[in-house]
C-alpha positions, 0 to 999 in steps of 0.5 A: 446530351452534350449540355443537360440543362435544356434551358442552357441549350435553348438559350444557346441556339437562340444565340446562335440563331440571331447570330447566323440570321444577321451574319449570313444577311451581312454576307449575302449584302457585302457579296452583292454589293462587291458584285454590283459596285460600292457606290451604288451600295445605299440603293442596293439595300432597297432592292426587292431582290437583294432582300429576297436573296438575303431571306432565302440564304438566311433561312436555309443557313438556319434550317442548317443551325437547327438540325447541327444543334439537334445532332451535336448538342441535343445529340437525337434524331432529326425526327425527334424534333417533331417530323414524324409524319405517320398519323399526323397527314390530318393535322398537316391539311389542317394546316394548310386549311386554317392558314387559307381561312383565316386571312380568306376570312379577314379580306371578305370582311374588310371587302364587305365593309369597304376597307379593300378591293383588288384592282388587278389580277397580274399572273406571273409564274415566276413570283409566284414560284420564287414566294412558294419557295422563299415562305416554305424555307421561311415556315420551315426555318421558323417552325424548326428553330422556335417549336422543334428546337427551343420549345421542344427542349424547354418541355422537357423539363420546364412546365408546359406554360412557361415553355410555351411562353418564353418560345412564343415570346422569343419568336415575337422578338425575332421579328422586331426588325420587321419593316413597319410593325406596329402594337397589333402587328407585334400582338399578332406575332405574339397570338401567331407564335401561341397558336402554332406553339400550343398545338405542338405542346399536346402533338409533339408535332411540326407538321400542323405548324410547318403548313400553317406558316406557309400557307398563312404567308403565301396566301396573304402575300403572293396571291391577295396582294398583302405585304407579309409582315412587312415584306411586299411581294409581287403577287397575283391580285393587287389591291386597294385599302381603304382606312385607318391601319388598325383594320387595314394592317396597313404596309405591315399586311394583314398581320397588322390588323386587328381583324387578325388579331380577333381571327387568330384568338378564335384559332386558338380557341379551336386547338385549345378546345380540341386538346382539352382532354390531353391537359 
């Protein structure tokens, strides 16, 4: 290894990471405000398409942050970082499941209570594909940088816990940026950061992970009509609520509800029950 120290490693690229996060977000406005005209610059910055442009450069910018730390720096393989797919195609449908069923769960409650309805059902390939595209870069970028990069490294010679702990705090922070967190929202961002960190603390694995914050993100936004932790998009079915932000989520999106908070700490519950035996 280039640095021996793991945690000066970890520290490092998440230097890295914010760096690029905002400078490739810089480039991609400056390009499409030289494009479009500098006076119209300030009502440029609240184009849904800007936005979406700056998220996908962003996220492909860091996957490429992620993998050049992994080869220069950490100097191991790619796959070492948890890509590994042979006896691990259960945990990725796990995945996926989990990421359906709870956010599922939460909108039939919030239904049955009379806090939501959908009003209106509006396919349209285009978004829909577009949301596929920019939540699998998302849950990629995320899940290489925070568990493949810096959790991974920090387990190698840290104690689990702490490893745990400082990457699932450092994913928390990434997002405090995000349009309309609130206390729970930011809880939730802590308990998504633990579910997705635990599990990979006895897999070594991404693939759980990776489907999990895809398909947490594209079921709550594209297709139920949620802002997805801030961001809306335009999606399937569009909705109504009814109530205070606190079981709502409000313009944060399910991930600012406290029903999610209650759904994620069960998640937890489940893995931590499943991997008891590894501890």
């Amino acid at each position: 290894m280039l640095i021996k120290q793991a945690w000066v490693r970890a520290l490092l690229f998440f230097i890295a990471y914010v760096g690029v996060y905002f400078a490739s977000g810089a480039a991609v406005g400056i390009v499409w405000a030289l494009r479009h005209g500098l006076a119209n610059a300030n009502k440029l910055l609240n184009d849904p398409t800007l936005t979406m442009a700056v998220l996908l450069c962003s996220s492909i910018s860091l996957i490429g942050v992620a993998l050049l730390f992994r080869k220069l720096v950490d100097r191991q393989s790619i796959v070492s970082m948890g890509f590994a797919w042979k006896g691990h195609g259960h945990e990725a449908a796990a995945g996926v499941l989990l990421g359906l069923i709870l956010p599922g769960a939460g909108s039939l409650i919030l239904y049955a209570t009379g806090h939501l309805d959908w009003l209106d059902t509006v396919f349209d390939a285009r978004a829909l594909g577009t949301g596929l595209l920019l939540f699998t870069l998302t849950a990629f970028s995320e899940e290489i940088a925070f568990r493949g990069y810096i959790l991974n490294n920090l387990l190698q010679q840290q104690n689990k816990w702490v490893a745990l702990a400082v990457s699932t705090l450092l994913f928390a922070l990434i997002h405090l940026g995000n349009a309309n967190l609130n206390p729970v929202a930011f809880l939730n961002l802590v308990a998504g950061g633990l579910l997705l960190g635990l599990n990979y603390v006895y897999t070594r694995n991404l693939w759980f992970s990776i489907c999990f914050h895809l398909s947490w993100n594209f079921f709550q936004g594209p297709i139920l009509g949620y802002e997805v932790s801030g961001l809306g998009l335009q999606s399937l079915w569009h909705m109504e609520r009814q109530g205070g932000v606190l079981l709502t989520g409000g313009a944060f999106g399910f991930e600012g509800s406290i029903i999610a908070t209650l759904l994620l700490a069960l998640a937890i519950g489940l893995v931590w029950q499943r991997s008891w035996w590894k501890r």
